[in-house]
C-alpha positions as CSV (number, residue, x, y, z in Angstrom):
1,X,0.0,0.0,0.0
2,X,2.7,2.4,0.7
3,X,4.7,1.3,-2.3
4,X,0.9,2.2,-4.4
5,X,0.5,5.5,-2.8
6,X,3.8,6.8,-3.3
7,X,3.6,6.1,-6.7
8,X,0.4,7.6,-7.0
9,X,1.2,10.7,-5.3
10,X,5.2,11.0,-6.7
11,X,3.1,10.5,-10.2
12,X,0.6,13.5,-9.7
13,X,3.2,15.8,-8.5
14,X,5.3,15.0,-11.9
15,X,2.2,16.3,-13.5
16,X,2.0,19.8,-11.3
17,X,5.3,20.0,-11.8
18,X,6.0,19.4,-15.4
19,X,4.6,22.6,-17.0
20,X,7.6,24.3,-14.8
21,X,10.5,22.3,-16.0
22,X,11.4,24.8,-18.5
23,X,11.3,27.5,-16.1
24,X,12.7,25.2,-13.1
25,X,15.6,24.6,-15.7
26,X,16.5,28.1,-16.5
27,X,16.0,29.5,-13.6
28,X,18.5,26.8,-12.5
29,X,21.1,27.6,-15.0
30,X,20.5,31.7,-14.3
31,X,21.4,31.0,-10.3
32,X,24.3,28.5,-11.5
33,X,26.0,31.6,-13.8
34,X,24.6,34.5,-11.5
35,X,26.1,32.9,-8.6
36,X,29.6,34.7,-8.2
37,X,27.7,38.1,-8.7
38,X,25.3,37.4,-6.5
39,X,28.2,36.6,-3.9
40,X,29.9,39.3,-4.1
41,X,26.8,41.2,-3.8
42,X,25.8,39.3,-0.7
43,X,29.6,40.3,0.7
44,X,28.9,44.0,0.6
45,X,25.5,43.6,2.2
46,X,25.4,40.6,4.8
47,X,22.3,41.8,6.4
48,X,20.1,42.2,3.6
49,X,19.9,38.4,1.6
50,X,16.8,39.5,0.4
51,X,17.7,42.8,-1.6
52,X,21.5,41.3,-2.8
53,X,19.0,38.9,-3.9
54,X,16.9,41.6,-6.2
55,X,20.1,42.8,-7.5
56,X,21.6,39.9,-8.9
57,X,17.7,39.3,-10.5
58,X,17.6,42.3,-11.9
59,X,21.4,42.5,-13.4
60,X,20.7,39.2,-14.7
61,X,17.2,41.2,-16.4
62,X,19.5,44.0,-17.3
63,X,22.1,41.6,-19.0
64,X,20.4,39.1,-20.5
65,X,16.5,39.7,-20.3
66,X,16.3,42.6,-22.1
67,X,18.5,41.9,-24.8
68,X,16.7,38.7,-25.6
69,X,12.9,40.4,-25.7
70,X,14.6,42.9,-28.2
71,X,15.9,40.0,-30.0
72,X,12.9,38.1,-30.3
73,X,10.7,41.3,-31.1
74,X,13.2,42.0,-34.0
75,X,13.8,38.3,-35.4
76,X,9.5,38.5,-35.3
77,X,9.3,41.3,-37.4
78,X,11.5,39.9,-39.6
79,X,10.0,36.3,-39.7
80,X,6.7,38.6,-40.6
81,X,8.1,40.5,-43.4
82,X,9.6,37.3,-44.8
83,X,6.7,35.9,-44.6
84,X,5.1,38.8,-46.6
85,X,7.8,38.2,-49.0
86,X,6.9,34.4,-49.2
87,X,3.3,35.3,-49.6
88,X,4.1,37.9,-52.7
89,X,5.7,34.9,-54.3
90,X,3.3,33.1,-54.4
91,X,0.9,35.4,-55.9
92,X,-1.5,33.4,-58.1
93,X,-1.6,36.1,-60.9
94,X,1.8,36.7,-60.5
95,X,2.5,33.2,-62.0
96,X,0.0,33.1,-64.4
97,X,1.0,36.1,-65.9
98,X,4.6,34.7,-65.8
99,X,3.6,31.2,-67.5
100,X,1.6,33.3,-69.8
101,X,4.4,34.8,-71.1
102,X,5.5,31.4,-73.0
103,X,3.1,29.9,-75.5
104,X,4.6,26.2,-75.3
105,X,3.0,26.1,-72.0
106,X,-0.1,26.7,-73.8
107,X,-1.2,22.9,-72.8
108,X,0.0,23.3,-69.2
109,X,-2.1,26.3,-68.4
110,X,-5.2,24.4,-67.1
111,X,-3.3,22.3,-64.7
112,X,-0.9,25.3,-63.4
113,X,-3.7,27.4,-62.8
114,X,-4.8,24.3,-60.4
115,X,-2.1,23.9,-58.9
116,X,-0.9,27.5,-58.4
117,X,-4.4,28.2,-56.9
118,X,-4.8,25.0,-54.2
119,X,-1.1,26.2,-53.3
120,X,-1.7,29.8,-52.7
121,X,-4.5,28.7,-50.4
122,X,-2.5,26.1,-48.7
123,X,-0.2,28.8,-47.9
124,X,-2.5,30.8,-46.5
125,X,-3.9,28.3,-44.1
126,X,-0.7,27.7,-43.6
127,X,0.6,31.3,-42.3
128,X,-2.6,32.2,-41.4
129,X,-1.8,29.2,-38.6
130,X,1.7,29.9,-38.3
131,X,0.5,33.9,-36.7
132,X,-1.3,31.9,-34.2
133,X,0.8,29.6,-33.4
134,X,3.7,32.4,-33.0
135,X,1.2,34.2,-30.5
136,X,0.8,31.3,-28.6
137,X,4.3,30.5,-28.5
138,X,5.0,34.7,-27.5
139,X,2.8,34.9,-25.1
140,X,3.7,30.9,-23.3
141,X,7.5,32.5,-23.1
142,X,6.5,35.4,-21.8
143,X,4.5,34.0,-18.7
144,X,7.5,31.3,-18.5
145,X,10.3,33.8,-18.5
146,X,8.3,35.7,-15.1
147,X,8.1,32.2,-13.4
148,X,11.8,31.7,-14.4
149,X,12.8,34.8,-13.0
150,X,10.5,34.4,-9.8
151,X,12.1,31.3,-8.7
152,X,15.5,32.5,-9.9
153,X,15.2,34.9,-7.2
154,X,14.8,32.4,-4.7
155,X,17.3,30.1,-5.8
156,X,19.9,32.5,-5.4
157,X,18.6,33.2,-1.5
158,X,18.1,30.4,-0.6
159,X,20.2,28.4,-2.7
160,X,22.4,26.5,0.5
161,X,19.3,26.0,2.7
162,X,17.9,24.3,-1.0
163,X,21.4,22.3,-1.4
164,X,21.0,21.1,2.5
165,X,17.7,20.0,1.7
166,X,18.7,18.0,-1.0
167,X,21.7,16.5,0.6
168,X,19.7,15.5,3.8
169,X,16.8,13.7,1.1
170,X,19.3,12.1,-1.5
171,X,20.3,8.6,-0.3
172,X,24.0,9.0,-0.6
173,X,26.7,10.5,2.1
174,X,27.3,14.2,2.1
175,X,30.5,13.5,-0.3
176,X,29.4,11.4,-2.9
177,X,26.3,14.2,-2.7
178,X,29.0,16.9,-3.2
179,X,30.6,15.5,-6.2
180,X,27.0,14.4,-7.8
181,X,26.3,18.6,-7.8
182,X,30.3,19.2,-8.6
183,X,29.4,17.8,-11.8
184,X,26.1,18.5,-12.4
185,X,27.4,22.6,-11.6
186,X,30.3,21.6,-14.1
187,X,28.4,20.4,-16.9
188,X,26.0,23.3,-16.8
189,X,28.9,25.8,-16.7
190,X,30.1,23.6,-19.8
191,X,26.8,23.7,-21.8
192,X,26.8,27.6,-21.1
193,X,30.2,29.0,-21.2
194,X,30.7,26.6,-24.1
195,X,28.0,25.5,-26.6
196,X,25.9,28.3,-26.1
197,X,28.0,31.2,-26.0
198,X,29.9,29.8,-28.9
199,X,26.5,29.7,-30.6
200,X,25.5,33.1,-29.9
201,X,29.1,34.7,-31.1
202,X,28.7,32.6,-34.2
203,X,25.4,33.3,-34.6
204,X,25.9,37.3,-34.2
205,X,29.0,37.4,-36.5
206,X,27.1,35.7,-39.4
207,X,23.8,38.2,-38.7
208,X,26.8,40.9,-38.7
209,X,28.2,39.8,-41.9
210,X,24.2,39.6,-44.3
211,X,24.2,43.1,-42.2
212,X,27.1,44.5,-43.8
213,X,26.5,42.9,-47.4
214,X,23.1,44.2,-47.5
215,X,21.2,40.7,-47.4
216,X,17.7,40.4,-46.1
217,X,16.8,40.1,-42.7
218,X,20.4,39.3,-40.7
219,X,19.1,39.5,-37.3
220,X,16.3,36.5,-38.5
221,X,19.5,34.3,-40.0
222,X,21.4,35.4,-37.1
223,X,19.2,34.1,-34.8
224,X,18.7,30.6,-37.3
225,X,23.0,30.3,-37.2
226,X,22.9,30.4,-33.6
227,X,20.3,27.7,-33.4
228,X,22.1,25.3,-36.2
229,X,25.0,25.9,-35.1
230,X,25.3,23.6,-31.8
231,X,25.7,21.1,-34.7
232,X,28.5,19.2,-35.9
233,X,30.3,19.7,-38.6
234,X,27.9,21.9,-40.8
235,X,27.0,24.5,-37.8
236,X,26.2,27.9,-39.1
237,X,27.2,27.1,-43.2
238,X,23.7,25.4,-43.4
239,X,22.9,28.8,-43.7
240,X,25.9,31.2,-45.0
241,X,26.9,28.3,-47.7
242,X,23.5,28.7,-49.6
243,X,23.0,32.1,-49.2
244,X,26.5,32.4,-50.4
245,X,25.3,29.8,-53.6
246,X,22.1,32.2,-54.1
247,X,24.8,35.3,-54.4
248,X,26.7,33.6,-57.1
249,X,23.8,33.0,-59.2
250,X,22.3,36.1,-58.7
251,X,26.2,37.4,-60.0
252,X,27.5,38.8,-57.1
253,X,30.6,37.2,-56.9
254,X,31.8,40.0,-55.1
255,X,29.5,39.4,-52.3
256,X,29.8,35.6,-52.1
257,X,33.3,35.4,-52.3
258,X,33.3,38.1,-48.9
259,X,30.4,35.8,-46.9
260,X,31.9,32.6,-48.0
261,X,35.5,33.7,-46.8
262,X,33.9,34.9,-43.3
263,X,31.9,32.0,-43.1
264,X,34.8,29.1,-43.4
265,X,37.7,32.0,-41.5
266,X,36.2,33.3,-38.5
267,X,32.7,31.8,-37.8
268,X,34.6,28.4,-38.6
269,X,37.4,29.2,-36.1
270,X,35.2,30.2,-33.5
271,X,34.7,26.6,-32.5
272,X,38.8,25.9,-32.4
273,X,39.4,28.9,-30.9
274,X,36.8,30.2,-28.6
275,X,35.1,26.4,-27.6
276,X,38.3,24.8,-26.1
277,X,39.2,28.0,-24.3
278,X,35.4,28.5,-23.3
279,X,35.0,24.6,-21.8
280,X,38.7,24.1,-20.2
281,X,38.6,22.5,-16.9
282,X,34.9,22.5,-16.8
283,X,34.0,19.0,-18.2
284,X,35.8,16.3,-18.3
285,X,33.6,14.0,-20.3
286,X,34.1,13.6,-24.4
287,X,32.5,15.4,-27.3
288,X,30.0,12.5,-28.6
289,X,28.3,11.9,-25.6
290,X,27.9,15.9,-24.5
291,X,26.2,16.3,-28.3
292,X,24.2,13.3,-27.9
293,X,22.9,14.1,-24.2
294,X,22.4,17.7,-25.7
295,X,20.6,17.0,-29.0
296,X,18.5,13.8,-27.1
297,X,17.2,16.4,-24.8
298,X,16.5,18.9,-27.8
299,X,14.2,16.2,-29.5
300,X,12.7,14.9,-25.4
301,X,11.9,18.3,-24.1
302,X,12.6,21.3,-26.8
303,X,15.0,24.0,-26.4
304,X,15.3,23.1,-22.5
305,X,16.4,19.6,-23.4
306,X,19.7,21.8,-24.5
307,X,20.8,22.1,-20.8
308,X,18.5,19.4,-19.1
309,X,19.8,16.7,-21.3
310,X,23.5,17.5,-20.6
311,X,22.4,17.8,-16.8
312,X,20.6,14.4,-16.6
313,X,23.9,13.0,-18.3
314,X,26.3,14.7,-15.2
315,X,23.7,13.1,-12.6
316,X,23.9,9.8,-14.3
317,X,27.6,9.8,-15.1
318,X,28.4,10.8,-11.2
319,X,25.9,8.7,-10.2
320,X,27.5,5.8,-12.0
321,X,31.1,7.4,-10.0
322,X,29.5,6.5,-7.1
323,X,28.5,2.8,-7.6
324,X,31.9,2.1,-9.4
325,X,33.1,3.5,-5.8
326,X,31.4,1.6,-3.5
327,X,31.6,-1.9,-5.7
328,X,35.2,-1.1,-5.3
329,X,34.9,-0.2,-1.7
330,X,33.0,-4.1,-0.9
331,X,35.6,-5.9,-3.1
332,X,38.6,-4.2,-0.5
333,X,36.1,-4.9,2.6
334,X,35.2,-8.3,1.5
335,X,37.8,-9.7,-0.5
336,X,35.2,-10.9,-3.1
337,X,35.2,-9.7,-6.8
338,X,32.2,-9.8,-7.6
339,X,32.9,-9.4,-11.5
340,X,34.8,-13.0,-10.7
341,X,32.7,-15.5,-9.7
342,X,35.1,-18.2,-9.4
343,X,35.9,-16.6,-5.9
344,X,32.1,-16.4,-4.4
């Protein structure tokens, strides 16, 4: 009965719960990076947790907050006059006129004018669903950024009464604890100092670059460089190498020759250069299974899975430390190998 109602009531928290884990995440990794600021913020003003507290919460808005709602409110307005753009092309008359134009497609006109109309609706529907959907999605990271930033606040006050907590409800001593969050602090430091920041620098120097050429919408394939490019690889050319392609048949070789050059020279080197300085001493683990945990937790739980799936790796990794220890630890007690069973 016990075993039946834990279950049951360890399964209906899970669902309370999971709406959160984004924020829960976040605000997680926010305390993890705020914590040195808040620290020092703390050492200045020992009496008052709870204000040091609202300062570090509001120079983390002040950093990183605000810079992301500009962001997003630009790469929008972009999305929306691509979208515009997308629309215009395919204008129904626009391509009838165009097909008109050659009489060999005399025979063809019927079934282009079918298929030119059922498109122009489907991509209607199609944006027409895509606004809504981007107005859910604007207003669902809105409300989740506030909770992030609520609980942020009290992870940073009360983050060691939250780590005693936790240490006094894990099964495990208060050392093999410490080294469980030692890695789990390590490998969030890694994911952010390292993939993401990396991302972000790659990502701004190739929206810098369609800037300075004069290419449509750089913040908008900015933002898309940063996102492609926490893969192997490819990265950020799954973008600049096309658009470099396009500028060459559109005859500016000029143009492609520059993007293409910045592209392969200094977004390329970014990851040589900046990642191995960026991650040293922070994780000890190997490249494959980092990008797997990372890119698993992409497809499991969206752009949290980023961090979470890295994090869930640490916890299993250390946890895995610690059974290695204490199998170890009963073969010295006991004298029995238990990998040998010739000796049981």
């Amino acid at each position: 009965v016990l075993i039946a109602v834990s279950t049951l009531v360890g399964w209906l928290c899970w669902t309370m719960v999971h709406p959160f884990v984004p924020a829960l995440t976040w605000a997680m990794v926010l305390a993890v990076i705020a914590h040195p600021l808040h620290e020092r913020i703390l050492a200045r003003m020992p009496a008052w947790p709870n204000f040091a507290a609202v300062l570090a919460v509001v120079a983390v808005k002040v950093v990183i907050a605000l810079p992301t709602a500009w962001l997003v409110r630009e790469v929008g307005r972009e999305a929306i006059d691509g979208a515009d753009e997308v629309k215009r092309l395919f204008d129904g008359e626009r391509w009838k006129r165009t097909i008109r134009e050659f009489p060999q497609l005399a025979p063809l006109h019927p079934w282009f004018d079918q298929q030119i109309d059922s498109n122009t609706k489907s991509k209607g529907d199609d944006m027409a669903r895509g606004v809504g959907s981007a107005l859910q999605a604007t207003m669902e990271f809105g409300v989740s950024l506030l909770v992030t930033f609520f609980l942020l606040y009290f992870f940073l006050r009360d983050k060691w009464r939250m780590l005693a907590l936790i240490e006094s409800m894990v099964p495990l001593s208060d050392v093999e604890t410490g080294q469980v969050i030692h890695k789990v602090r390590n490998m969030i430091g890694a994911v952010v100092y390292g993939t993401l920041i990396v991302a972000i620098v790659q990502g701004a120097l190739g929206g810098l670059m369609f800037w300075w050429l004069g290419l449509p919408a750089p913040l908008l394939w900015g933002a898309v460089m940063a996102v492609v490019a926490v893969l192997p690889f490819l990265g950020a050319a799954i973008v600049w190498l096309p658009a470099a392609a396009l500028l060459v048949v559109q005859g500016e070789w000029e143009k492609a020759i520059i993007l293409a050059a910045w592209g392969a020279v200094v977004i390329g080197l970014v990851d040589n250069l900046l990642l191995p300085l960026l991650m040293k001493g922070r994780v000890e683990m190997h490249t494959v299974p980092v990008f797997i945990s990372a890119m698993g937790g992409l497809f499991a739980f969206g752009a949290t899975g980023l961090v979470l799936g890295p994090m869930l790796l640490a916890i299993g990794i250390a946890l895995l430390d610690v059974w290695r220890r204490r199998m170890r630890l009963h073969e010295v007690v006991t004298g029995v190998d238990d990998n040998a069973p010739w000796q049981s």
